[in-house]
DSSP file (Angstrom, degrees, kcal/mol; ACC not computed):
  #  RESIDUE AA STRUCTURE BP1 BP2  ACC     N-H-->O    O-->H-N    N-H-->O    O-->H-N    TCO  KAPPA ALPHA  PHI   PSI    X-CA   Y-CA   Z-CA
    1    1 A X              0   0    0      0, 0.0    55,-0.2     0, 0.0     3,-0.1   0.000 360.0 360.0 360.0 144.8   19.6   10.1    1.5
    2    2 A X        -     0   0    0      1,-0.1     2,-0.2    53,-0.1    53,-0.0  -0.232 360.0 -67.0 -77.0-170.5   23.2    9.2    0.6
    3    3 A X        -     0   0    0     52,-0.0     2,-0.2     1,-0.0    -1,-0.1  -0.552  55.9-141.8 -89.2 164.1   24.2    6.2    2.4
    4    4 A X        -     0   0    0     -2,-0.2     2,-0.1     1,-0.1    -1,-0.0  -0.714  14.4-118.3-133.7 145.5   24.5    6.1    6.4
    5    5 A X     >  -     0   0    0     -2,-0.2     4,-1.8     1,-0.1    -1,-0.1  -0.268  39.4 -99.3 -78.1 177.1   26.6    4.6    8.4
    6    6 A X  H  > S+     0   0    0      2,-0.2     4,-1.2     3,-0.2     5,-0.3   0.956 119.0  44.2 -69.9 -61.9   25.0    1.9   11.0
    7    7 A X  H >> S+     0   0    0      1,-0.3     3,-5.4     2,-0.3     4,-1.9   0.929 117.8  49.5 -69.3 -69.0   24.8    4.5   14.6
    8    8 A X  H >> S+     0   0    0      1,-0.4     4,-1.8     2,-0.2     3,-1.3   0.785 113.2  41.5 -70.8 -34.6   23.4    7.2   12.3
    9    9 A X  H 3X S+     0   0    0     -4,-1.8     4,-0.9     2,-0.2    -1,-0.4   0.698 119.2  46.2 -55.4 -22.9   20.9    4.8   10.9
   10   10 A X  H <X S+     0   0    0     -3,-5.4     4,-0.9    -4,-1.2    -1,-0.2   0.519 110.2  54.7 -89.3 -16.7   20.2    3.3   14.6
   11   11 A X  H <X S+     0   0    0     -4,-1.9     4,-0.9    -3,-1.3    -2,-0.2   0.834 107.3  50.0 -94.4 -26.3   20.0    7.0   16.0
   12   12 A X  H >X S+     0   0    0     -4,-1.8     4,-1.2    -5,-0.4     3,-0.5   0.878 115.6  48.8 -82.5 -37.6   17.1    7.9   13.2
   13   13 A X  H 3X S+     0   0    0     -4,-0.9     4,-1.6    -5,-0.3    -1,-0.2   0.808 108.1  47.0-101.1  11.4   15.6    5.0   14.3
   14   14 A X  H 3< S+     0   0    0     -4,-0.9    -2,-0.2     2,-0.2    -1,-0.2   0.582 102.8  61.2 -58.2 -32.2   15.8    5.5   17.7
   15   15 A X  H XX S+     0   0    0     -4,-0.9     4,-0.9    -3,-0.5     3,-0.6   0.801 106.4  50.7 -85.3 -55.2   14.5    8.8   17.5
   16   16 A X  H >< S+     0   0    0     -4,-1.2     3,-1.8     1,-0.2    -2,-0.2   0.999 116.2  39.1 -50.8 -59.8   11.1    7.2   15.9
   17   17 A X  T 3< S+     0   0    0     -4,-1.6    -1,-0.2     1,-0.3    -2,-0.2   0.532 101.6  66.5 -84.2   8.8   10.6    4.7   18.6
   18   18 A X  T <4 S+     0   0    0     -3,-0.6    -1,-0.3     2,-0.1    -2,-0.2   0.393  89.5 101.8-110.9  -0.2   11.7    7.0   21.4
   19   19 A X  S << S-     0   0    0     -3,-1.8     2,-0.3    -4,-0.9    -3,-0.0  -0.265  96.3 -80.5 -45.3 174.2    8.0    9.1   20.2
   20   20 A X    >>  -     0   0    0      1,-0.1     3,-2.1     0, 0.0     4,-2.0  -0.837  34.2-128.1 -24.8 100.3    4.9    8.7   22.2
   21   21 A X  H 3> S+     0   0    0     -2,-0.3     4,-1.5     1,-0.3     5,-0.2   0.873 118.1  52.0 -38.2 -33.8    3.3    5.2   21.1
   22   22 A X  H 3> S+     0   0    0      2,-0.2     4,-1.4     1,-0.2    -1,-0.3   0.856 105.8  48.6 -75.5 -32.6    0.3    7.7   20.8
   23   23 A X  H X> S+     0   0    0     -3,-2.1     4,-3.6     2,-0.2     3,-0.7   0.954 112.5  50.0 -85.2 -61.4    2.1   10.2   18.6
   24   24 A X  H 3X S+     0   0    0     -4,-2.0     4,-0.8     1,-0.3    -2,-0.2   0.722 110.9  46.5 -70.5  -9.3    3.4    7.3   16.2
   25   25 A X  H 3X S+     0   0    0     -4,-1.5     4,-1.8    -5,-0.5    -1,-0.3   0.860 109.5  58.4 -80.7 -35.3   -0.1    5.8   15.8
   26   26 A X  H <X>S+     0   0    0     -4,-1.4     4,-3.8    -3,-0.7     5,-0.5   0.964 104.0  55.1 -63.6 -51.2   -1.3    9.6   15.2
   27   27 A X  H  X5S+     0   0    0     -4,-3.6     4,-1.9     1,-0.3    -1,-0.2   0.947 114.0  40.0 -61.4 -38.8    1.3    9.7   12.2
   28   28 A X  H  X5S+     0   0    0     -4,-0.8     4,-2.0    -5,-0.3    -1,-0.3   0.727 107.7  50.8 -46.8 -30.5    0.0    7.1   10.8
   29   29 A X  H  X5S+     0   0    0     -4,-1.8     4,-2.0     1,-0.2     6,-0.2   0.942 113.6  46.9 -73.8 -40.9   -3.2    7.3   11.1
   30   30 A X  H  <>S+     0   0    0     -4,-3.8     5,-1.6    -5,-0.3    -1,-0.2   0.962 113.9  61.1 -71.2 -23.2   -3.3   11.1    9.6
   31   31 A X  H ><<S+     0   0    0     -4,-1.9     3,-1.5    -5,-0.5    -1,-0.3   0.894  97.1  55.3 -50.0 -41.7   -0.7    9.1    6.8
   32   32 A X  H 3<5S+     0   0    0     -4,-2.0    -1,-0.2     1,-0.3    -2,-0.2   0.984 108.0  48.6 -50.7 -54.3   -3.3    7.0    6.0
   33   33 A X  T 3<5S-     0   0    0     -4,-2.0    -1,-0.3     2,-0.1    -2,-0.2  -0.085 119.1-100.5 -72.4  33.6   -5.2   10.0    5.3
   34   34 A X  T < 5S+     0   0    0     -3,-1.5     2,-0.6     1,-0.1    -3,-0.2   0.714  82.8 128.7  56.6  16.4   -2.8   11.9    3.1
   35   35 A X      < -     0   0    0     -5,-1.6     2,-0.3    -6,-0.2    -1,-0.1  -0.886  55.2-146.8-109.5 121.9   -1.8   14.0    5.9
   36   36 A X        -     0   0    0     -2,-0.6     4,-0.1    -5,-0.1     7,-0.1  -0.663  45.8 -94.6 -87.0 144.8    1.4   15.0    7.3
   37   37 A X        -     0   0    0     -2,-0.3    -1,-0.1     2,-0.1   -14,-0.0  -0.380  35.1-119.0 -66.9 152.9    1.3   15.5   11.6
   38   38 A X  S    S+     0   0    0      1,-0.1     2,-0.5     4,-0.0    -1,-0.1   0.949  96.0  94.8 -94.4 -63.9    0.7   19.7   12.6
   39   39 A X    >>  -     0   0    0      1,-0.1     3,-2.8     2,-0.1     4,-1.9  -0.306  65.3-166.0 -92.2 113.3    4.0   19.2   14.3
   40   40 A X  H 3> S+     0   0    0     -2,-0.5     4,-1.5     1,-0.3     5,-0.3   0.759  86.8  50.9 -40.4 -54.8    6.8   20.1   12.3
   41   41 A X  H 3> S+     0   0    0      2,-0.2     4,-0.7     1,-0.2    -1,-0.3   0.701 112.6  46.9 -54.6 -27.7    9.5   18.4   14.4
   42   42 A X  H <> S+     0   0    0     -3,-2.8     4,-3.7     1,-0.2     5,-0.3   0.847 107.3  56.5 -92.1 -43.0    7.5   14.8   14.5
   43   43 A X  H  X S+     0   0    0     -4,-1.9     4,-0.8     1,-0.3    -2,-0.2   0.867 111.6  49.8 -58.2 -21.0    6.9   14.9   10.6
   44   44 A X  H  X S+     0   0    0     -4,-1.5     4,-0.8    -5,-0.3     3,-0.5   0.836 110.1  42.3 -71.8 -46.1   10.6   15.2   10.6
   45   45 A X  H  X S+     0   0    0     -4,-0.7     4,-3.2    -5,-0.3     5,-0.2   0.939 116.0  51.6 -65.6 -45.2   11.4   12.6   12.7
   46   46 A X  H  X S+     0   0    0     -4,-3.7     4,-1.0     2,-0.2    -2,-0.2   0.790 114.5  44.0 -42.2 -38.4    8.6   10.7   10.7
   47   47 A X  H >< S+     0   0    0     -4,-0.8     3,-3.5    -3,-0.5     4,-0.2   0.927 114.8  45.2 -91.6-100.6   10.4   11.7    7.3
   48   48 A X  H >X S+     0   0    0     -4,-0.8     3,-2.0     1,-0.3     4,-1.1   0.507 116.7  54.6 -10.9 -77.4   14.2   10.9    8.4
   49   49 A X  H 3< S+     0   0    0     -4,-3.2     4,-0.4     1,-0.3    -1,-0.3   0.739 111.9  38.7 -39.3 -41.9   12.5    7.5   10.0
   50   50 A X  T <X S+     0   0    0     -3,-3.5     4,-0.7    -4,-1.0    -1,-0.3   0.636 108.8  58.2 -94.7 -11.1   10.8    6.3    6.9
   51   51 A X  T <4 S+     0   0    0     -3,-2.0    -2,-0.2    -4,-0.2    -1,-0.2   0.653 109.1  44.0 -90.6  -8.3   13.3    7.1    4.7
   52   52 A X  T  < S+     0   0    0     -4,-1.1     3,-0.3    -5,-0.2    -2,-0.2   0.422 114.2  57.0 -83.0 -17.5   16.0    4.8    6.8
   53   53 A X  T  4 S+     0   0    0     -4,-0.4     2,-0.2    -5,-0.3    -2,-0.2   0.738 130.3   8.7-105.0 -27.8   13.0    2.3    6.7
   54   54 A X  S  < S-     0   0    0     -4,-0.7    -1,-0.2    47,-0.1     4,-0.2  -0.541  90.7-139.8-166.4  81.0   12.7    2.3    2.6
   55   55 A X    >   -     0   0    0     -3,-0.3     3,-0.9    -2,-0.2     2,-0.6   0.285  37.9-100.8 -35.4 157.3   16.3    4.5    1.3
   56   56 A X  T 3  S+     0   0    0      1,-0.2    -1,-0.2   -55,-0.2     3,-0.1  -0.900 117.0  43.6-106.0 146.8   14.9    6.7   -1.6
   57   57 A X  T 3  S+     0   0    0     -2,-0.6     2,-0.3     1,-0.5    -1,-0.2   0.398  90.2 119.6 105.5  -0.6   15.9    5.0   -4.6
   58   58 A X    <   -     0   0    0     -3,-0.9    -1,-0.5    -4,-0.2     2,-0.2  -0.781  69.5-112.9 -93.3 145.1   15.0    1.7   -3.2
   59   59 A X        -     0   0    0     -2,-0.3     2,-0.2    -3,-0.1     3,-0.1  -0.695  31.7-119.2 -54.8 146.5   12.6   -0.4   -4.7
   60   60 A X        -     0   0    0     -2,-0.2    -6,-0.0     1,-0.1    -1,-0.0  -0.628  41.7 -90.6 -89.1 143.2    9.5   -0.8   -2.7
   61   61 A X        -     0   0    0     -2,-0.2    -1,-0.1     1,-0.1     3,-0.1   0.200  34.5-135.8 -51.0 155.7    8.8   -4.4   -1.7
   62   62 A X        -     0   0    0     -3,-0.1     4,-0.7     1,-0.1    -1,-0.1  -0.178  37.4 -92.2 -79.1-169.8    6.6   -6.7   -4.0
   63   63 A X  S >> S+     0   0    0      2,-0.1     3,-1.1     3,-0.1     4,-1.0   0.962 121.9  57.8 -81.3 -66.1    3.8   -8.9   -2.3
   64   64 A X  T >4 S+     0   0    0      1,-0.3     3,-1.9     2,-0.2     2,-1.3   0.538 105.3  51.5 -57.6-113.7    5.9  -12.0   -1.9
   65   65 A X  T 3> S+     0   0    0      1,-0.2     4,-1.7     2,-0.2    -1,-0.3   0.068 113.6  43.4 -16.7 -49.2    8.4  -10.1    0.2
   66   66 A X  H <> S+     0   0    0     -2,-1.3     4,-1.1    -3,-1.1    -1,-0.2   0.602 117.1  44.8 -80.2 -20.2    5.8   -8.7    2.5
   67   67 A X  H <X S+     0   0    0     -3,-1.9     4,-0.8    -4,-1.0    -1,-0.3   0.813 119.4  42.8 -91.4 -28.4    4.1  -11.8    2.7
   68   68 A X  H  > S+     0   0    0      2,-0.2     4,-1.0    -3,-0.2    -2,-0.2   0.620 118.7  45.3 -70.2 -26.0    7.7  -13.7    3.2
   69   69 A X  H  X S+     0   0    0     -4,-1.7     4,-3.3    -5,-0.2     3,-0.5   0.901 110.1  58.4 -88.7 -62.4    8.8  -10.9    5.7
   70   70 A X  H  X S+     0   0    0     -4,-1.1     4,-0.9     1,-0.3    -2,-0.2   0.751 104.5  48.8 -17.8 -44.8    5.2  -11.3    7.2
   71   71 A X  H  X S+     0   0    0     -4,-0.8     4,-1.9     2,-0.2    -1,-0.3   0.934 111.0  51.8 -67.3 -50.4    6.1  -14.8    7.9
   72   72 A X  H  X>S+     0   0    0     -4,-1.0     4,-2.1    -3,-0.5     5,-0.7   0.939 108.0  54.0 -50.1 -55.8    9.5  -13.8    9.5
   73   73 A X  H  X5S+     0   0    0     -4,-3.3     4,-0.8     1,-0.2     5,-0.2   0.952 106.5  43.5 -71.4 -48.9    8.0  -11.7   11.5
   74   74 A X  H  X5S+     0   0    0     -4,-0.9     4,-3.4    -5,-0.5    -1,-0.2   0.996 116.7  52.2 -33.0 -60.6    5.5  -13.7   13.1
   75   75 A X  H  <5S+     0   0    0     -4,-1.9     4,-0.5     1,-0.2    -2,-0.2   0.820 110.9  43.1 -39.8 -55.5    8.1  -16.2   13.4
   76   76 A X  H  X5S+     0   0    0     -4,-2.1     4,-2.6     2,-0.3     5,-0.4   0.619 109.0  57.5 -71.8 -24.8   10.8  -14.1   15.2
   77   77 A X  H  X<S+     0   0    0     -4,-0.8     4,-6.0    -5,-0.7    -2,-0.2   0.978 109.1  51.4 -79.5 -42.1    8.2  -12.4   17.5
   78   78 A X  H  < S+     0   0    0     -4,-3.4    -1,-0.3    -5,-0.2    -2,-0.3   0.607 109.4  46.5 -54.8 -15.6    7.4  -16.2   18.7
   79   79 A X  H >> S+     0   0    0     -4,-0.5     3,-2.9    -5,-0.2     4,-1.3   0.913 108.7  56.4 -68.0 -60.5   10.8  -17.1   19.4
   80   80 A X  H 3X>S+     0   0    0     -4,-2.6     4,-2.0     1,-0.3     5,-0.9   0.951 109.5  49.3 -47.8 -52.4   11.4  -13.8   21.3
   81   81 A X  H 3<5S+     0   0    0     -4,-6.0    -1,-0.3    -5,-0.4    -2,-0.2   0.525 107.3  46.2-105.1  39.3    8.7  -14.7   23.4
   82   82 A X  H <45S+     0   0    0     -3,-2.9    -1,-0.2    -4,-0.0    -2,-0.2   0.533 118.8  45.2 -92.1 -11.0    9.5  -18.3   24.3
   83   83 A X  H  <5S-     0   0    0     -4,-1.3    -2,-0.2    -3,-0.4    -3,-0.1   0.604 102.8-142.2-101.4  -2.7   13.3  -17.2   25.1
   84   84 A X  T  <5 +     0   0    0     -4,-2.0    -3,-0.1    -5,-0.3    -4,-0.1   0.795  35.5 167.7  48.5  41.7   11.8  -14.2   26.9
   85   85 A X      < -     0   0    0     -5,-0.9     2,-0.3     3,-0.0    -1,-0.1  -0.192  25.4-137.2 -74.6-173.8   14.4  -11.7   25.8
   86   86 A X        -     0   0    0      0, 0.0     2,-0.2     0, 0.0     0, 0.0  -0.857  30.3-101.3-126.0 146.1   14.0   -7.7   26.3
   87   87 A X        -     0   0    0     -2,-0.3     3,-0.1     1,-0.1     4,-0.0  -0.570  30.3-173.7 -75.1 135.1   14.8   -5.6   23.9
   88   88 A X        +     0   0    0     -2,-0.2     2,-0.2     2,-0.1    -1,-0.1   0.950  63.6  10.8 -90.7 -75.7   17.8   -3.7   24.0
   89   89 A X  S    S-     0   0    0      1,-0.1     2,-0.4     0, 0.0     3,-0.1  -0.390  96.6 -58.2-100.4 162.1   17.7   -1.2   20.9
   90   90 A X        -     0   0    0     -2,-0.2    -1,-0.1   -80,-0.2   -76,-0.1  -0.428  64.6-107.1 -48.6 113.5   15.5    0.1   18.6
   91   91 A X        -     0   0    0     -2,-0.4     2,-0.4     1,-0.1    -1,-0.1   0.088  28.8-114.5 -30.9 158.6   13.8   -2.9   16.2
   92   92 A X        -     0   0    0     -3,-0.1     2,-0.2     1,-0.0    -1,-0.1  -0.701  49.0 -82.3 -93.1 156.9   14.8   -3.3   12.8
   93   93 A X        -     0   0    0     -2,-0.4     2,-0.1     1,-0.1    -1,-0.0  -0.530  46.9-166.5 -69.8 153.0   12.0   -2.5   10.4
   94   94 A X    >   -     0   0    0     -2,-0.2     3,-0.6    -3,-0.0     4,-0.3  -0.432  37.6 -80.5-164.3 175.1   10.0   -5.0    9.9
   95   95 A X  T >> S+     0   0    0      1,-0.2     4,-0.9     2,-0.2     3,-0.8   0.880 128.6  56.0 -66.0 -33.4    6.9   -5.6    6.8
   96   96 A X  H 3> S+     0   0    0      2,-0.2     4,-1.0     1,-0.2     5,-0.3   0.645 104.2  47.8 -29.6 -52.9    4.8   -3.4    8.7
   97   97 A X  H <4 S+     0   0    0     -3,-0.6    -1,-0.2     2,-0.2    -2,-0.2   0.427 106.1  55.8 -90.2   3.4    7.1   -0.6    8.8
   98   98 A X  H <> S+     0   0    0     -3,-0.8     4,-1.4    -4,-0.3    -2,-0.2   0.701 102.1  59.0-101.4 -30.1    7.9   -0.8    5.0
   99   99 A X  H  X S+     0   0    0     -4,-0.9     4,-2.1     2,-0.2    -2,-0.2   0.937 113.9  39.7 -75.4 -53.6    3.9   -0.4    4.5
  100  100 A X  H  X S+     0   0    0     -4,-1.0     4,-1.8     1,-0.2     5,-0.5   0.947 111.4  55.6 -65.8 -65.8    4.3    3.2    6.6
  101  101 A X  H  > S+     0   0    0     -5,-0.3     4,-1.3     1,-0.2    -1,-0.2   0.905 102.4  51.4 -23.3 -50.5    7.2    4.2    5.2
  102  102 A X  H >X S+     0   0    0     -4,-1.4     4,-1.9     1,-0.3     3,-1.0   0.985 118.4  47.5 -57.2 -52.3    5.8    3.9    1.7
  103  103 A X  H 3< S+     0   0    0     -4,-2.1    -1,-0.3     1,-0.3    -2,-0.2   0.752 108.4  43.1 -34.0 -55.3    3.1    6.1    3.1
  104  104 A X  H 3X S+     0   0    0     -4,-1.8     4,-0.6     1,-0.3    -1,-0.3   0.609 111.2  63.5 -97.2  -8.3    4.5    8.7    4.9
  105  105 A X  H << S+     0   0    0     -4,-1.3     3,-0.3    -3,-1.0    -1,-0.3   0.866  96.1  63.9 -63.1 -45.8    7.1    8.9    1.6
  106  106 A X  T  < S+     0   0    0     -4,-1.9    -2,-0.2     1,-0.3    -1,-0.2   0.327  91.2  61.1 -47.6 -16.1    4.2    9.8   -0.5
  107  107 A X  T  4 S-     0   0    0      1,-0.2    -1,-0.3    -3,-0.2     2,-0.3   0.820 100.1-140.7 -86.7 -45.0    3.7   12.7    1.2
  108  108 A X     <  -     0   0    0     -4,-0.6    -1,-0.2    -3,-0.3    -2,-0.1  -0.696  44.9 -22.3 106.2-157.5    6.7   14.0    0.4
  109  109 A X        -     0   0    0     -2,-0.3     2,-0.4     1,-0.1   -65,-0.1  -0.310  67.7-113.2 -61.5 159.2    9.3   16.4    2.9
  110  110 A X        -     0   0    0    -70,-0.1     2,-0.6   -67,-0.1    -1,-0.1  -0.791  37.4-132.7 -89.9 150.3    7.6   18.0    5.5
  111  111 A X              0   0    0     -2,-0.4   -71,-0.1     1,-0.1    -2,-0.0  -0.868 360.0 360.0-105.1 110.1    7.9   21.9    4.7
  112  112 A X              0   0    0     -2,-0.6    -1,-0.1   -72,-0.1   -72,-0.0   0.603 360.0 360.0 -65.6 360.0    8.8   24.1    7.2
């Protein structure tokens, strides 16, 4: 993808977290398994989502990142909940989401 402005990059990942929690565990899971989701329109969303989560062209994180973003992330989610904020927007991607990305990148485009 060429580079994206900030909304379109907040609207692809809006479009991810505004799935079914059940749909977005199902892409994963079948990701895990080399498998793209039977519905064209969520493997799209999936695609477009993971490729804003890890740009193609990017390098993919090492192990110390993931274990240093791993730390962050812990960190950040305890903060959030002693200040008890709610969430507004869509998350930023997170080590977690870099690990699915890779995945669902590996698959390649979904083909209509």
């Amino acid at each position: 993808m060429l580079a994206m402005n900030n909304e379109t990059r907040l609207a692809l990942l809006r479009q991810w977290w505004q799935l079914p929690a059940a749909t977005r565990k199902e892409v994963v899971s079948l990701s895990r398994s080399r498998r793209r989701h039977p519905d064209p329109e969520v493997a799209w969303v999936a695609w477009r989502w993971a490729e804003t989560v890890l740009p193609v062209g990017a390098p993919e994180p090492g192990r110390l990142r993931n274990i240093l973003s791993a730390i962050g992330f812990w960190l950040t989610l305890v903060i959030e909940m002693a200040s008890a904020g709610d969430p507004v927007d869509a998350p930023e991607p997170r080590w977690l989401d870099r690990r699915r990305a890779r995945r669902i990148l590996r698959l390649g485009p979904p083909i209509d």
